[in-house]
MMTF fields as JSON, N, C-alpha, C and O atoms, coordinates in Angstrom:
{
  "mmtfVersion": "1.0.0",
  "mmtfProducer": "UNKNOWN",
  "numBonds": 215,
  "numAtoms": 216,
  "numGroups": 54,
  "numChains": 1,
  "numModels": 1,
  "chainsPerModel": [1],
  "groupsPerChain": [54],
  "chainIdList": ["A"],
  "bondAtomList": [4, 2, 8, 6, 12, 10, 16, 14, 20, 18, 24, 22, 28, 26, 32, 30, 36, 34, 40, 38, 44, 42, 48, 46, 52, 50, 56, 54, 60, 58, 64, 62, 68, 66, 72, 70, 76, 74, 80, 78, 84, 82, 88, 86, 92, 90, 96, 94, 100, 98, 104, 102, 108, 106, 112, 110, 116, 114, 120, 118, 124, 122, 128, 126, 132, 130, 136, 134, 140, 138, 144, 142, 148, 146, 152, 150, 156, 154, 160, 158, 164, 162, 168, 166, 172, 170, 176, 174, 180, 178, 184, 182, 188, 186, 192, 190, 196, 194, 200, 198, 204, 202, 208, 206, 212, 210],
  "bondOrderList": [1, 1, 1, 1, 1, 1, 1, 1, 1, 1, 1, 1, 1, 1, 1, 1, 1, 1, 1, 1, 1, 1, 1, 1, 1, 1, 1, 1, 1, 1, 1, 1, 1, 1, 1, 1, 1, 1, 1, 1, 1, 1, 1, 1, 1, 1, 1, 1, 1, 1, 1, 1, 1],
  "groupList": [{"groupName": "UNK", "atomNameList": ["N", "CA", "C", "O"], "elementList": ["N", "C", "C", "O"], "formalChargeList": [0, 0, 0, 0], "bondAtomList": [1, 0, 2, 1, 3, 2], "bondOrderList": [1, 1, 2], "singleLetterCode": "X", "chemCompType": "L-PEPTIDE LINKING"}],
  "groupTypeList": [0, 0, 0, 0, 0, 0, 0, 0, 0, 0, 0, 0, 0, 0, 0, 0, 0, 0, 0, 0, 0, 0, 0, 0, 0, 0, 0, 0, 0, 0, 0, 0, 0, 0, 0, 0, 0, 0, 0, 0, 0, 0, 0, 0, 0, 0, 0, 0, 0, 0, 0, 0, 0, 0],
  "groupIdList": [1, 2, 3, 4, 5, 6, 7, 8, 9, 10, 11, 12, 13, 14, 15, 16, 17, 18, 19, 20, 21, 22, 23, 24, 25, 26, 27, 28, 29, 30, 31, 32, 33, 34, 35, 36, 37, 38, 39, 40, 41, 42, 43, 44, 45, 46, 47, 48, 49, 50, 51, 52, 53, 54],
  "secStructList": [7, 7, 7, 7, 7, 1, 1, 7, 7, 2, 2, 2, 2, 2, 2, 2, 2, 2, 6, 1, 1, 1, 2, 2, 2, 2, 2, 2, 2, 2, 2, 2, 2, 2, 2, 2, 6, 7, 2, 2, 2, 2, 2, 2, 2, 6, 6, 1, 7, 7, 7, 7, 7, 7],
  "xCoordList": [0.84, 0.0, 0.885, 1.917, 0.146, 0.703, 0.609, -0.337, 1.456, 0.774, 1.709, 2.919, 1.265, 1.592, 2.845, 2.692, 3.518, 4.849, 4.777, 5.011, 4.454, 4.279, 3.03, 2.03, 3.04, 1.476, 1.12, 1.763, 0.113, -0.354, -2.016, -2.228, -2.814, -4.064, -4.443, -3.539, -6.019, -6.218, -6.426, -6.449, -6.791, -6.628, -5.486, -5.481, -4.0, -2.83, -2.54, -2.178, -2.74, -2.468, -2.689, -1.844, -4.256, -4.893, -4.201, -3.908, -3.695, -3.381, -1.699, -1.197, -1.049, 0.196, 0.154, 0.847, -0.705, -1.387, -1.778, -1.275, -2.72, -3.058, -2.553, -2.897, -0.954, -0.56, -0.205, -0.449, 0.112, 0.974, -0.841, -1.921, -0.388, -1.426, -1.489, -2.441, -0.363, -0.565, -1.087, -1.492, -1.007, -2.122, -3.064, -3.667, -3.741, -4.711, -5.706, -6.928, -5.056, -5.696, -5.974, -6.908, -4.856, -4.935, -6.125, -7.013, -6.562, -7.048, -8.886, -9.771, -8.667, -9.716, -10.34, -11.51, -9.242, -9.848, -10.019, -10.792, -9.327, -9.651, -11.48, -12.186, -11.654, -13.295, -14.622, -15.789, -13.527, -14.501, -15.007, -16.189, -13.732, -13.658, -14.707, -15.361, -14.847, -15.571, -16.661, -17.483, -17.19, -18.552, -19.074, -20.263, -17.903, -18.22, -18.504, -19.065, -18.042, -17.998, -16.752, -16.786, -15.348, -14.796, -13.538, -12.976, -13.441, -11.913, -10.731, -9.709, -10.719, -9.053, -9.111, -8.404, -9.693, -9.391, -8.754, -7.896, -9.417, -9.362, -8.269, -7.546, -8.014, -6.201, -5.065, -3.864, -5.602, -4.537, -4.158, -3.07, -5.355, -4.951, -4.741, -4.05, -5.1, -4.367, -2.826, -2.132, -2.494, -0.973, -0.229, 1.002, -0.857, 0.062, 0.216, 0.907, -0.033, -0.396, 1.215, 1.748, 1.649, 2.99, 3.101, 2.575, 4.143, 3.659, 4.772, 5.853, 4.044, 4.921, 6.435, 6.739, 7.145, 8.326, 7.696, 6.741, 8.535, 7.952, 9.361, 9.515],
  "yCoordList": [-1.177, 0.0, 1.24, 1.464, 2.06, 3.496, 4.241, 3.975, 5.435, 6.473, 7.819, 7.649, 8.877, 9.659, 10.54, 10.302, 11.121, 11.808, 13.329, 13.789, 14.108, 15.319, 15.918, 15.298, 17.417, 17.883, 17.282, 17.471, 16.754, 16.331, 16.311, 15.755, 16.518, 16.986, 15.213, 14.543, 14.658, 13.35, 13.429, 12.358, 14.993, 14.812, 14.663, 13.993, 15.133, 14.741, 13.641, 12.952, 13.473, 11.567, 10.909, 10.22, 11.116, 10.18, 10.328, 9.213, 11.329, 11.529, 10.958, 10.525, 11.006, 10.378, 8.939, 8.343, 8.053, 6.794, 6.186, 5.304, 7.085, 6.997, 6.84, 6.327, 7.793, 8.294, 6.83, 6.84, 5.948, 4.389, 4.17, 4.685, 3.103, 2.301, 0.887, 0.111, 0.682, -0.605, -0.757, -1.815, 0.644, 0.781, 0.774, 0.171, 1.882, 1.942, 0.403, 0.328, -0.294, -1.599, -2.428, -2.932, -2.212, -3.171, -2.536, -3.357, -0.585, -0.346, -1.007, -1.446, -0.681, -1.145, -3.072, -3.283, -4.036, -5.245, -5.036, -5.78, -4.105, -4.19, -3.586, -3.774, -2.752, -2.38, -3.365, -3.34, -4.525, -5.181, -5.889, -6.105, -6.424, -7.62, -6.934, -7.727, -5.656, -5.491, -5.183, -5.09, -4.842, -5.161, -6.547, -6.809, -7.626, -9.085, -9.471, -10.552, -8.319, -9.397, -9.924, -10.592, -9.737, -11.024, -9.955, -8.969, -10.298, -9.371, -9.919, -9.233, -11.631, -11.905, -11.001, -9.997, -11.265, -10.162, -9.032, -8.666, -8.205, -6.798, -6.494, -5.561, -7.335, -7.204, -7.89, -7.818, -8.48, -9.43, -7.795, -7.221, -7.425, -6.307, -4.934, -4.248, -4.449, -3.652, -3.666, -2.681, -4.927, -5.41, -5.335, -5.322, -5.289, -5.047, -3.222, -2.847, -2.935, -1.037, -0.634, -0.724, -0.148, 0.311, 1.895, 2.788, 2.105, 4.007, 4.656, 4.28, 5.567, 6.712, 7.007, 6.665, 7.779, 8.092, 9.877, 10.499, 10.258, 11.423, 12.153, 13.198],
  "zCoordList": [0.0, 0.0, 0.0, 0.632, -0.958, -0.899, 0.027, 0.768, 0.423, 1.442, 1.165, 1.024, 1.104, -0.054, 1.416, 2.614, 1.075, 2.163, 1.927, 0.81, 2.971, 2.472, 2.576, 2.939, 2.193, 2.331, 0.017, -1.015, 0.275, -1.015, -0.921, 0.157, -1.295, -1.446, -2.151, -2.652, -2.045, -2.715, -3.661, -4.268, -4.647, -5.719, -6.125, -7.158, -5.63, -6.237, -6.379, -7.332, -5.231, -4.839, -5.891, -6.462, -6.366, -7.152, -8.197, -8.628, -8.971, -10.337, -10.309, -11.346, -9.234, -9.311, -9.225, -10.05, -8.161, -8.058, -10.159, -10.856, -10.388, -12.166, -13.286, -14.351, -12.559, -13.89, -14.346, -15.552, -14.105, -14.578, -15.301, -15.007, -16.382, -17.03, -16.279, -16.362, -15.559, -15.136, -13.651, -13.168, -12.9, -12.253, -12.096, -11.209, -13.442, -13.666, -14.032, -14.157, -14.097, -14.42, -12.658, -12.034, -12.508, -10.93, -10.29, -10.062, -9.725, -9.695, -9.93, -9.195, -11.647, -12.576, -11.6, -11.278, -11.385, -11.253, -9.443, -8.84, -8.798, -7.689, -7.178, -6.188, -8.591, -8.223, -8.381, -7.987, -9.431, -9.792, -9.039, -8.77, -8.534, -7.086, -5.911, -5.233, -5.7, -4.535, -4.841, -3.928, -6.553, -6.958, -6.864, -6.682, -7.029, -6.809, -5.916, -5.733, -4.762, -3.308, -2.889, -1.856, -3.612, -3.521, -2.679, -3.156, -1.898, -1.104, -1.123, -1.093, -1.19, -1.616, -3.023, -3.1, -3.769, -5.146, -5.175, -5.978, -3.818, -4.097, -3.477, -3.828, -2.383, -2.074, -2.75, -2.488, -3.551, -4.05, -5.211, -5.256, -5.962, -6.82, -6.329, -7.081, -5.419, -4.611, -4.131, -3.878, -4.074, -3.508, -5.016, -4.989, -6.266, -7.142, -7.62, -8.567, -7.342, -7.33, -6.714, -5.609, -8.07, -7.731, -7.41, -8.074, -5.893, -5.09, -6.387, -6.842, -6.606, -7.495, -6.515, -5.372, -7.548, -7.11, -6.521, -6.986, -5.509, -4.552, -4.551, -3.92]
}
């Protein structure tokens, strides 16, 4: 898990969290998983979510 260092606002967060495509996907299957119900899912794809460089 990420956690952002510094004064950073959650919209920044989010857009540095975004900027990767391969986030944006882990993201993407981690919403699905908790539309499913399914929470090993949503941590398993959460745990691949790489923290930006700061």
């Amino acid at each position: 898990m990420c956690t952002p260092k510094g004064e950073l606002t959650d919209e920044a967060w989010e857009k540095k969290i975004m900027a990767s495509e391969g986030n944006q996907q882990h993201i993407r299957e981690a919403m699905i998983a908790i539309e499913r119900n399914n929470q090993h899912n949503y941590w398993q794809a959460l745990g691949k979510v790489e923290c930006p460089e700061m």
